[in-house]
MDAnalysis code that builds the backbone (N, CA, C; Angstrom):
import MDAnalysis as mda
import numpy as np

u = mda.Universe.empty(579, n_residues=193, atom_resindex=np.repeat(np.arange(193), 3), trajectory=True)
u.add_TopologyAttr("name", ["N", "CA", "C"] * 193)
u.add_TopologyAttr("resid", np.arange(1, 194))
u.add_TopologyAttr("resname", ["UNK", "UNK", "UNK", "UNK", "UNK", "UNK", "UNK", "UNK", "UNK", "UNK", "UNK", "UNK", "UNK", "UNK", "UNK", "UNK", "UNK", "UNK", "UNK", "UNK", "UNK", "UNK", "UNK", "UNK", "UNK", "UNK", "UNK", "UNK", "UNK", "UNK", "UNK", "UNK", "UNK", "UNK", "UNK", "UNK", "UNK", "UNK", "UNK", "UNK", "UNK", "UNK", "UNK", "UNK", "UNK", "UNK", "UNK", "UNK", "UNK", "UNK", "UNK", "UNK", "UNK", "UNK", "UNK", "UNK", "UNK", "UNK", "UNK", "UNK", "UNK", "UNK", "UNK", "UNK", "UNK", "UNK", "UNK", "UNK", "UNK", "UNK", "UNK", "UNK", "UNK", "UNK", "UNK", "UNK", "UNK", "UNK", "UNK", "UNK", "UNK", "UNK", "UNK", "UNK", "UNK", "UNK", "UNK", "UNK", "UNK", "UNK", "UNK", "UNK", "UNK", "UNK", "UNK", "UNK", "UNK", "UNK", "UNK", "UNK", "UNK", "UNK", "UNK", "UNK", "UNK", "UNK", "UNK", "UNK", "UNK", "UNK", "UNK", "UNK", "UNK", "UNK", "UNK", "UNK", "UNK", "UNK", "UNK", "UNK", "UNK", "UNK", "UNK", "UNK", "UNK", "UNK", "UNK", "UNK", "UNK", "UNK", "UNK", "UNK", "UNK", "UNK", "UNK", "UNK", "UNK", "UNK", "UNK", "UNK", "UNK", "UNK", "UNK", "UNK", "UNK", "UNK", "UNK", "UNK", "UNK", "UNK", "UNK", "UNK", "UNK", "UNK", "UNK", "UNK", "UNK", "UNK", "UNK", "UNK", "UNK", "UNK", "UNK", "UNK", "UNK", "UNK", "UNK", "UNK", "UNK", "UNK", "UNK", "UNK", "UNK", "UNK", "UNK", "UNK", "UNK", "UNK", "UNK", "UNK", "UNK", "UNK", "UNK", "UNK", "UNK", "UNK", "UNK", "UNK", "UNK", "UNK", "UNK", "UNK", "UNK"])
u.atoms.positions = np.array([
    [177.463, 66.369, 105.437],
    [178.098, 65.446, 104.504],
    [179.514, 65.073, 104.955],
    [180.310, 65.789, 105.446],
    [181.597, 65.932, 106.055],
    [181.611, 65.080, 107.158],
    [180.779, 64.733, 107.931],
    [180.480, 64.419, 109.225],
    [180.235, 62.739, 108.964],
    [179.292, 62.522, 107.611],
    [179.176, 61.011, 107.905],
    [180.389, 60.756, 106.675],
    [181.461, 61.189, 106.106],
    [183.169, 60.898, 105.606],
    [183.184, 60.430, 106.436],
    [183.441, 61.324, 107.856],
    [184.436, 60.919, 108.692],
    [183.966, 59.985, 109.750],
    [182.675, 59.583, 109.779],
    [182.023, 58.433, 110.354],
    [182.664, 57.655, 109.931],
    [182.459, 57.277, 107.691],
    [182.822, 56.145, 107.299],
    [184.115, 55.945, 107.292],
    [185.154, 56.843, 107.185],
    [186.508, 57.189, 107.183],
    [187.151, 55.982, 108.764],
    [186.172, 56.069, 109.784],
    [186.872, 55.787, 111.379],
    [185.993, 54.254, 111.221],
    [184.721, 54.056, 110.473],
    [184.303, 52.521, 110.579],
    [185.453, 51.768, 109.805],
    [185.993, 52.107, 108.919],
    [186.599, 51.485, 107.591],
    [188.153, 51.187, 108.451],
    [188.802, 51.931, 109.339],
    [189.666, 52.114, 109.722],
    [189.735, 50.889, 111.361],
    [188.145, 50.748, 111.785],
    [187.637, 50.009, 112.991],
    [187.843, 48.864, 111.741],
    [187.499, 48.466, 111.142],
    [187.290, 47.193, 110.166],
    [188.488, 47.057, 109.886],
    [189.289, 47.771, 109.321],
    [190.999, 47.302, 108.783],
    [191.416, 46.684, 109.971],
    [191.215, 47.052, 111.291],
    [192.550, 46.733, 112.220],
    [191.847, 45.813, 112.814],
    [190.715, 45.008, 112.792],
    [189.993, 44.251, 113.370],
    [190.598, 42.817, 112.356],
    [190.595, 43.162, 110.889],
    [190.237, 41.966, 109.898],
    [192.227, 41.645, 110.100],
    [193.317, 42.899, 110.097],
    [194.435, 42.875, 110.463],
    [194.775, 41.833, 111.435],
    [194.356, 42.109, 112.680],
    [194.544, 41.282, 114.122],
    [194.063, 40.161, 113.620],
    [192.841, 39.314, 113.245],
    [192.342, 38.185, 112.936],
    [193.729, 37.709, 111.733],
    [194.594, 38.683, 110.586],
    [194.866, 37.982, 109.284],
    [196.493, 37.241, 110.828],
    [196.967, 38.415, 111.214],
    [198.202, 38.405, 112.318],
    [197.822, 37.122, 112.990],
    [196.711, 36.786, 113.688],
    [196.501, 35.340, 114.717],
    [196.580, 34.187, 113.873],
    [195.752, 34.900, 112.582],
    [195.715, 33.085, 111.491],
    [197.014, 32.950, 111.060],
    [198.011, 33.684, 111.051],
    [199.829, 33.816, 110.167],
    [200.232, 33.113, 111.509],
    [200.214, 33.435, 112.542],
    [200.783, 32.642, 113.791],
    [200.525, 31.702, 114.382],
    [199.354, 31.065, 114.198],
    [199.085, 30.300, 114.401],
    [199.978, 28.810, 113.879],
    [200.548, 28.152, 114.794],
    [201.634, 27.026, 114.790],
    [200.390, 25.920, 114.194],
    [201.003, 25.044, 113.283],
    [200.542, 23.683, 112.723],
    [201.602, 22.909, 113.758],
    [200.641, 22.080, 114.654],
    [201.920, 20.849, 115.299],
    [201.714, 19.767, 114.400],
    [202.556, 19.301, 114.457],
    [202.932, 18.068, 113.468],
    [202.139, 16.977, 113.967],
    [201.727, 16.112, 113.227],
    [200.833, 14.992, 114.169],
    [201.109, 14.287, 115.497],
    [200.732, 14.031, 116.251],
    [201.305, 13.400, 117.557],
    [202.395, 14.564, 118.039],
    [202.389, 15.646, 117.679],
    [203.181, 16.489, 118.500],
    [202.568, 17.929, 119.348],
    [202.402, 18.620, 120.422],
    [202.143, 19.543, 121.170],
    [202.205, 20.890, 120.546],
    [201.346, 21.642, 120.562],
    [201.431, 23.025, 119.871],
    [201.776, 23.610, 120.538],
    [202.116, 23.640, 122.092],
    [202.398, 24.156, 123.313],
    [203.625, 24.314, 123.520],
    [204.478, 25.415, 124.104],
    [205.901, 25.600, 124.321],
    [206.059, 23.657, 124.997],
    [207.207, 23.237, 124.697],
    [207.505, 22.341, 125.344],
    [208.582, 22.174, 127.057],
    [207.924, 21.372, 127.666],
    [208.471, 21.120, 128.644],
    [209.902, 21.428, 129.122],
    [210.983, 22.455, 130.107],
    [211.833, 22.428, 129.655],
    [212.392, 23.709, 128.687],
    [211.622, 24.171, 127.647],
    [212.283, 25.297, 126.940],
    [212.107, 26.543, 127.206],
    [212.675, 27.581, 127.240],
    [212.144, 29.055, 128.017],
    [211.082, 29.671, 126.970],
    [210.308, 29.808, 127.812],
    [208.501, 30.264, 127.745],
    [208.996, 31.728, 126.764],
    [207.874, 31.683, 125.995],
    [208.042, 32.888, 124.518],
    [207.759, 34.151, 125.912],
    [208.576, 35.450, 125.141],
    [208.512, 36.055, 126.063],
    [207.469, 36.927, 125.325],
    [207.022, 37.910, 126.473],
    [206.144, 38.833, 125.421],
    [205.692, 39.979, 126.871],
    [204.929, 41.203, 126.279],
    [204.742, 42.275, 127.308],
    [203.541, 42.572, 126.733],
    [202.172, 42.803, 127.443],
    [200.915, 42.886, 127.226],
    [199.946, 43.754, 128.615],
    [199.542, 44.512, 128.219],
    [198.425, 45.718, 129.057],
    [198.139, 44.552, 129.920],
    [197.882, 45.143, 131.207],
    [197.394, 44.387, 132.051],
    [196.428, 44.950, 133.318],
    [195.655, 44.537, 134.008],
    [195.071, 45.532, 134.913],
    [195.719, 46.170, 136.134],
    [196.977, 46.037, 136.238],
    [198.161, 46.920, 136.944],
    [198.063, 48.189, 136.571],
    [197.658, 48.255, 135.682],
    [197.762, 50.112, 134.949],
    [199.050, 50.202, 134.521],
    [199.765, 48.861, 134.333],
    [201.301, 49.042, 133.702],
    [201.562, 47.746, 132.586],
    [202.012, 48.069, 131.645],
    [201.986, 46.402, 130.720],
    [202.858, 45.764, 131.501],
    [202.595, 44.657, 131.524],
    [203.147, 43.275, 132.393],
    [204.462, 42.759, 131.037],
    [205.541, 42.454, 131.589],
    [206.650, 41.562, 130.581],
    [206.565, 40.390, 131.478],
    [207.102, 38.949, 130.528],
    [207.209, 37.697, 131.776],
    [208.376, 37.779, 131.666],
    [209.695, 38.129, 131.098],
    [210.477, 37.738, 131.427],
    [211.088, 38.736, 133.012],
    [210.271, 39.924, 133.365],
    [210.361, 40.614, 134.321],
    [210.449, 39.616, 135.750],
    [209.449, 38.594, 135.735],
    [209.252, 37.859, 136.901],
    [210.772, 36.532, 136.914],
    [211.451, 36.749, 136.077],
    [212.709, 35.537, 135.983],
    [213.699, 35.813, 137.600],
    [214.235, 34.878, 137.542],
    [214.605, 35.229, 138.979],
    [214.130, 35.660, 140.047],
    [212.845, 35.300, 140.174],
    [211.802, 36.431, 141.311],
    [211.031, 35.465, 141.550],
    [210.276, 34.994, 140.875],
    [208.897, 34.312, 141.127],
    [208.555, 33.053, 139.980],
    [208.157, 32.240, 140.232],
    [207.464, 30.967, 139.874],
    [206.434, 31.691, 139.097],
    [205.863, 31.553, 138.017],
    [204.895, 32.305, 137.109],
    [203.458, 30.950, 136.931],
    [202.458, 31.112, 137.505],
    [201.374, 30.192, 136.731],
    [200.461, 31.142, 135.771],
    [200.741, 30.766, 134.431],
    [200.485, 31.774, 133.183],
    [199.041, 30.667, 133.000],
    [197.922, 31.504, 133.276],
    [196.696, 30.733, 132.885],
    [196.250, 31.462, 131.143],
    [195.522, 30.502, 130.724],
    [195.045, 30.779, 129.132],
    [193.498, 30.442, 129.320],
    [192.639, 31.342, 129.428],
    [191.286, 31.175, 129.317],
    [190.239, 32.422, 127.965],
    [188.748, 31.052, 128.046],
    [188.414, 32.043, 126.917],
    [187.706, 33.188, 126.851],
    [187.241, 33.509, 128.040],
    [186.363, 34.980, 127.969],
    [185.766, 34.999, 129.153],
    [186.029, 36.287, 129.749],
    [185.695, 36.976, 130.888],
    [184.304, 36.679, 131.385],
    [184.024, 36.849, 132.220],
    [182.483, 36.475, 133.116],
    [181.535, 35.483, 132.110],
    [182.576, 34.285, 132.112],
    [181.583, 33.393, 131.247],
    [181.893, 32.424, 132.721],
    [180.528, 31.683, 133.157],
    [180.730, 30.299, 134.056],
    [181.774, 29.742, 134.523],
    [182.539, 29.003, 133.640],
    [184.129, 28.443, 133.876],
    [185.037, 29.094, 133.914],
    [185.121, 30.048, 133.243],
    [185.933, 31.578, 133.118],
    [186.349, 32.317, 134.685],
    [184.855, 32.533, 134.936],
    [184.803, 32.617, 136.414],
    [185.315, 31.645, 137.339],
    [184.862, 30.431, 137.590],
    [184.944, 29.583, 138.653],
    [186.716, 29.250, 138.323],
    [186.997, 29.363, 137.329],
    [188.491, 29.043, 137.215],
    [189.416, 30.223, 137.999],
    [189.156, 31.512, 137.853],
    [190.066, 32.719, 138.262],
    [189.024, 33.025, 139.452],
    [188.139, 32.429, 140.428],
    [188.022, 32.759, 141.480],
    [188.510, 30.956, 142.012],
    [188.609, 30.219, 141.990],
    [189.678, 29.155, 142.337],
    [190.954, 29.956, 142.478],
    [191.533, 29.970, 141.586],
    [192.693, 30.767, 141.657],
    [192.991, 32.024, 142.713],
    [192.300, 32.762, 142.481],
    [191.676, 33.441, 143.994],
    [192.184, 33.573, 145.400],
    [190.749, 32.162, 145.312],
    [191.153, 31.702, 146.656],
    [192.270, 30.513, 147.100],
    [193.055, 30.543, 146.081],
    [194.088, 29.197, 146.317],
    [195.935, 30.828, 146.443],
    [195.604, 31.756, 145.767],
    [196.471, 32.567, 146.286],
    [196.328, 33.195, 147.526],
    [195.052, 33.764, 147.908],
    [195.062, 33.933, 149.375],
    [195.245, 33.164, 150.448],
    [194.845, 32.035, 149.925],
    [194.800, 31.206, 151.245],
    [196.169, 30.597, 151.210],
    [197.923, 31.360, 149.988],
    [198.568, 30.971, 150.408],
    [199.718, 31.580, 151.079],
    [200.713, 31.081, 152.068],
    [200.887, 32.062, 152.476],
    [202.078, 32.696, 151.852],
    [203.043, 31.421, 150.822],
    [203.602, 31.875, 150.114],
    [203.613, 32.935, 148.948],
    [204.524, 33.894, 148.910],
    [204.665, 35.202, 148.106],
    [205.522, 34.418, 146.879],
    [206.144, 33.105, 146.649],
    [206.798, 32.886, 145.350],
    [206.404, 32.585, 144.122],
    [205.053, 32.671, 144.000],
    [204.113, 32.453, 142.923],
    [203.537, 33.197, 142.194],
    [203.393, 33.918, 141.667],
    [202.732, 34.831, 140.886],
    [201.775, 34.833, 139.677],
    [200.126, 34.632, 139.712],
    [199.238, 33.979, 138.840],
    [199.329, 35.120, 137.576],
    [199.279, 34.586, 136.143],
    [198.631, 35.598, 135.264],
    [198.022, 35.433, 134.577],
    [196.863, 35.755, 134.465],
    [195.632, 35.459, 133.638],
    [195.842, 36.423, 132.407],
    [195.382, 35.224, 131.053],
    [195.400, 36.211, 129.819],
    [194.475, 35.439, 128.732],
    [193.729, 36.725, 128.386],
    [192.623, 36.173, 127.078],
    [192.725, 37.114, 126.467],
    [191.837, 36.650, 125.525],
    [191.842, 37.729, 124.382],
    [190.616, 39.319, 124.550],
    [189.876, 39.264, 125.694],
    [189.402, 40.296, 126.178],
    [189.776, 42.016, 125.800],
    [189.593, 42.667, 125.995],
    [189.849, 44.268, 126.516],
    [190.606, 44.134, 127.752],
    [191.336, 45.275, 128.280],
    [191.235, 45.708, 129.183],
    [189.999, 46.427, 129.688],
    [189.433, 47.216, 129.578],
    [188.386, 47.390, 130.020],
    [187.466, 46.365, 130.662],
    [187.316, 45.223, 129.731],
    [186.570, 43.391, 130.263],
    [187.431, 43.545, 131.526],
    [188.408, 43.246, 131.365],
    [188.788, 42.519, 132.365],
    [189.113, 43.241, 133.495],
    [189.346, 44.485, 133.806],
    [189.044, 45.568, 134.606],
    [187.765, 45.136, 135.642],
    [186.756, 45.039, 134.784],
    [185.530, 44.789, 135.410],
    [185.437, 43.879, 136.256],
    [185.707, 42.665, 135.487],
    [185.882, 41.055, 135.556],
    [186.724, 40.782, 136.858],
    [187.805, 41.651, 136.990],
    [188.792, 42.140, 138.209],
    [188.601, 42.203, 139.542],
    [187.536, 43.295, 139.181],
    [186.994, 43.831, 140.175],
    [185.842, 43.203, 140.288],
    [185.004, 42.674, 139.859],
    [183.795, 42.413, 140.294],
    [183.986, 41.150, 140.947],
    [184.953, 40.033, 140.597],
    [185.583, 38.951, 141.718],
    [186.681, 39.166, 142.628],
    [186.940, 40.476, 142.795],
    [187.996, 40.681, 143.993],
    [189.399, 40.126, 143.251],
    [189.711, 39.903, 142.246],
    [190.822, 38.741, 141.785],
    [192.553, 39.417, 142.089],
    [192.981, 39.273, 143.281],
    [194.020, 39.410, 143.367],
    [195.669, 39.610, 142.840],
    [195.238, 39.020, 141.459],
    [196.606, 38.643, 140.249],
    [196.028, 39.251, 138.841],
    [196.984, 40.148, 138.212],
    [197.288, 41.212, 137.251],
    [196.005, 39.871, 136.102],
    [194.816, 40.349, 135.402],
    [194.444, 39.446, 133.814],
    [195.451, 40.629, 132.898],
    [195.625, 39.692, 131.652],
    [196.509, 40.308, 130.673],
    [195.404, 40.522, 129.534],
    [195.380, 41.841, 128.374],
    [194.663, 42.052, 127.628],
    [195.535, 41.544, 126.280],
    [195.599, 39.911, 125.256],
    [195.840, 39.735, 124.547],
    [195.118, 39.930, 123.080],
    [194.275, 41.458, 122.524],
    [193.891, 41.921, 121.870],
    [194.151, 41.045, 120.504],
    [195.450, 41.473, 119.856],
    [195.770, 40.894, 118.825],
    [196.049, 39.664, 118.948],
    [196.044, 38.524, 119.698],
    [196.110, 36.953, 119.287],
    [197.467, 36.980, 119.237],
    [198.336, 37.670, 119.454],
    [199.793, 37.301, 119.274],
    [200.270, 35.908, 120.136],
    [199.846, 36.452, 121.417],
    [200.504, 35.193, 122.511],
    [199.982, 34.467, 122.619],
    [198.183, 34.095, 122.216],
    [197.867, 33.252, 122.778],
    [198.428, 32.003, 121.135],
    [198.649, 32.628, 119.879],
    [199.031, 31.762, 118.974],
    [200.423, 31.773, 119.459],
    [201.465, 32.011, 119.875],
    [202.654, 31.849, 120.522],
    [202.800, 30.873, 120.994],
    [201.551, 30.462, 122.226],
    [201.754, 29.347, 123.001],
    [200.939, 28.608, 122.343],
    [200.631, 28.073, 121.562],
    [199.596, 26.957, 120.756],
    [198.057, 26.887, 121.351],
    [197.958, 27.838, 122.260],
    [196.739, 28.203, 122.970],
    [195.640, 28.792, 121.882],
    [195.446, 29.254, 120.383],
    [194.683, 29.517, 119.816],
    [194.116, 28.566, 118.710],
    [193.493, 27.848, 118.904],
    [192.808, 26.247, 118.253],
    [191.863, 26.132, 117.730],
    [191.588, 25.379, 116.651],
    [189.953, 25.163, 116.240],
    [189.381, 24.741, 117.195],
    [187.854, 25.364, 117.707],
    [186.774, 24.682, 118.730],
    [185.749, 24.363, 117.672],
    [184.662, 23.288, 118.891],
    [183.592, 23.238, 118.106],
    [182.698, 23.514, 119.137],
    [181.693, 23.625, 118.843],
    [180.164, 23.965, 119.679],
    [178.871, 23.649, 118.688],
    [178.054, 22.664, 119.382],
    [176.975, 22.270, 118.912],
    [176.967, 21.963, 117.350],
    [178.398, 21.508, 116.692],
    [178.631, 21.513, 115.226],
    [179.264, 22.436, 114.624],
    [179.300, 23.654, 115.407],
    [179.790, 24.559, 114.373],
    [181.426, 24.709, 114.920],
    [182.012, 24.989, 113.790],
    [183.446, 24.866, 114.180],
    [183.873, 26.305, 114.344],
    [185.005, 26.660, 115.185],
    [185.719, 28.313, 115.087],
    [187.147, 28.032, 115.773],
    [187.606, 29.626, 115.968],
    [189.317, 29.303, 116.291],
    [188.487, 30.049, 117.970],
    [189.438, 29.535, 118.734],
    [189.648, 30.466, 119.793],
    [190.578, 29.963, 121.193],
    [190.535, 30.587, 122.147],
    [191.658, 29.996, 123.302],
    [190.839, 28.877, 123.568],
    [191.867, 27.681, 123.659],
    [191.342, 26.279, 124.921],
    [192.251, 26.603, 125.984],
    [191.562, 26.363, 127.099],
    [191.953, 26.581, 128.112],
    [193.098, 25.776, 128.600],
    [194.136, 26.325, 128.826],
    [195.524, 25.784, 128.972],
    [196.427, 26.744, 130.257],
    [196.833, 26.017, 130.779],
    [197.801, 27.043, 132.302],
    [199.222, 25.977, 131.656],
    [200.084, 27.057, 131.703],
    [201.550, 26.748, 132.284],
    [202.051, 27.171, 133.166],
    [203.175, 26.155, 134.211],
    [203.926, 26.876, 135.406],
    [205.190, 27.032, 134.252],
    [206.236, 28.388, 135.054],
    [207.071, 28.777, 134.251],
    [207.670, 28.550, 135.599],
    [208.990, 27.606, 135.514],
    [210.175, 28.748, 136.828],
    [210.980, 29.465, 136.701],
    [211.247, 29.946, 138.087],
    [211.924, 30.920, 138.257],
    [213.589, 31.309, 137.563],
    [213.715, 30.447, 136.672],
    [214.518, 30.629, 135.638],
    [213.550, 30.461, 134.280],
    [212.593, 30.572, 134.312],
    [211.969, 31.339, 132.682],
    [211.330, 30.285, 131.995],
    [211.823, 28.903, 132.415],
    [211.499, 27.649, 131.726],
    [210.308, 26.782, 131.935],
    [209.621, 26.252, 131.068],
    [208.191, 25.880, 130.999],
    [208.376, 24.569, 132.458],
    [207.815, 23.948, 133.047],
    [208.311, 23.297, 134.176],
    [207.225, 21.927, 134.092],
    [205.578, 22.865, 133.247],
    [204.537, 21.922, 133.271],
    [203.304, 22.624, 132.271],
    [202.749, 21.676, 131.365],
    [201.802, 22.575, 130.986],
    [200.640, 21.572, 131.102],
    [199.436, 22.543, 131.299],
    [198.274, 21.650, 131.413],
    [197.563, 21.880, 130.525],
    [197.074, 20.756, 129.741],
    [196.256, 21.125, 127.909],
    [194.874, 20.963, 128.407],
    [193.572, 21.575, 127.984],
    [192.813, 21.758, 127.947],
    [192.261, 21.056, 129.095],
    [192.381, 22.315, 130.042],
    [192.194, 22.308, 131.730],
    [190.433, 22.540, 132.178],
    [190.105, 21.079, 132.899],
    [188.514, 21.147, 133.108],
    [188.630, 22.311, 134.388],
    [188.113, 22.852, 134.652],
    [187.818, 23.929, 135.863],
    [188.353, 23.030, 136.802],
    [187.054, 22.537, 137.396],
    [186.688, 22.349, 139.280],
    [187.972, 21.548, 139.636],
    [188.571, 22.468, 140.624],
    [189.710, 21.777, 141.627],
    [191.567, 21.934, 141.026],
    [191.003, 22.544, 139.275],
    [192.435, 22.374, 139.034],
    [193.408, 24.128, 139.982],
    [193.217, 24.407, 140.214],
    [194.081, 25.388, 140.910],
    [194.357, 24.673, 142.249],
    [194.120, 23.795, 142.815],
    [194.598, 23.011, 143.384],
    [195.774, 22.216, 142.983],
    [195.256, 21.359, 141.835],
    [196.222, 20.469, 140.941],
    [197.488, 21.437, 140.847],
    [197.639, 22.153, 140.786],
    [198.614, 23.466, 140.277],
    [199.449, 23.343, 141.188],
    [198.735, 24.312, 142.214],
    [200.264, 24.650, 143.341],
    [200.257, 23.109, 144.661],
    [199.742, 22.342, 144.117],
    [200.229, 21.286, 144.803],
    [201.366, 20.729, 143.905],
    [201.496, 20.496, 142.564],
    [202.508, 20.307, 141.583],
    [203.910, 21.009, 142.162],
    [203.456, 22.815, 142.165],
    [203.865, 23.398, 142.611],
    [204.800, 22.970, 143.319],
    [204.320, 22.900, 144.805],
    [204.728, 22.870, 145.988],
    [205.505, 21.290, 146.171],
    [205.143, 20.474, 145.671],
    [206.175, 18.917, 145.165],
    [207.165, 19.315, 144.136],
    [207.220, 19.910, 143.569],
    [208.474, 19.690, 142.372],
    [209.366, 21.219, 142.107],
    [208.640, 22.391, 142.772],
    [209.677, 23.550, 142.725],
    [210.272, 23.535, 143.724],
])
């Protein structure tokens, strides 16, 4: 009898901090004003924030200021099709460069554990970030109503910002089709930093 308490005691406790994180993403979640960007704007220094990452160390962005050019990608879930082909683009557009001033970071709303896998099972060279609670991705206006086949829900649209090397948003790309854009990127990149 003691045994299934403390079953229901740890489900009830799995349910509080689950329905918590969801009440925390819907409170943060930014209303843009009509005709206006939910997205840090062009120009203003990028929300800072520190989040688990597959380094085995939580990642801060404002750590990379003065150091490195930041391309902060926003995607929606680990080993899904585009998910993939987007962070193995990315991939192979960091190896094949030879510049060290760039630094990619991938972040969804995943586990660490997901993305551990996800990591490793594409070789992926650059730290994914585990945004559990929805904090950052409603930060950056990255957490949105979708629809699919009619039915409506909230979740990440896929969005990358370059940050430079002074902290400031430089470019953001709103709801980024896959094929070729990690190209689009550090060619931007490589013209305007």
């Amino acid at each position: 009898m003691a045994a299934k308490k403390g079953t229901r005691k740890a489900a009830k406790k799995t349910t509080k901090k689950k329905t918590h994180a969801k009440k925390v993403a819907k409170k943060s979640v930014k209303k843009a004003a009509p005709g206006r960007s939910p997205y840090p704007a062009v120009g203003s220094t990028a929300p800072d924030f520190t989040l688990d990452s597959t380094t085995g160390k939580p990642v801060k962005l404002s750590g990379y200021r003065n150091k490195k050019i930041v391309v902060l990608y926003f995607y929606p879930k680990d080993n899904t099709p585009g998910c993939t082909r987007e962070a193995c683009g990315f991939r192979d557009r960091v190896q094949a460069s030879k510049s060290k001033r760039v630094e990619v970071l991938g972040v969804s709303c995943d586990s660490l554990a997901s993305h551990e896998k996800f990591q490793a099972k594409y070789d992926l060279p650059f730290p994914l970030l585990a945004d559990t609670d929805r904090k950052v991705v409603a930060r950056y206006g990255v957490w949105q109503q979708k629809s699919m086949a009619g039915r409506k829900y909230m979740g990440v649209v896929r969005t990358t910002l370059v940050i430079d090397k002074a902290g400031k948003v430089a470019k953001v790309y709103e709801k980024v089709k896959v094929d070729g854009h990690h190209d689009e990127v550090f060619a931007w990149i490589d013209a305007n930093l």
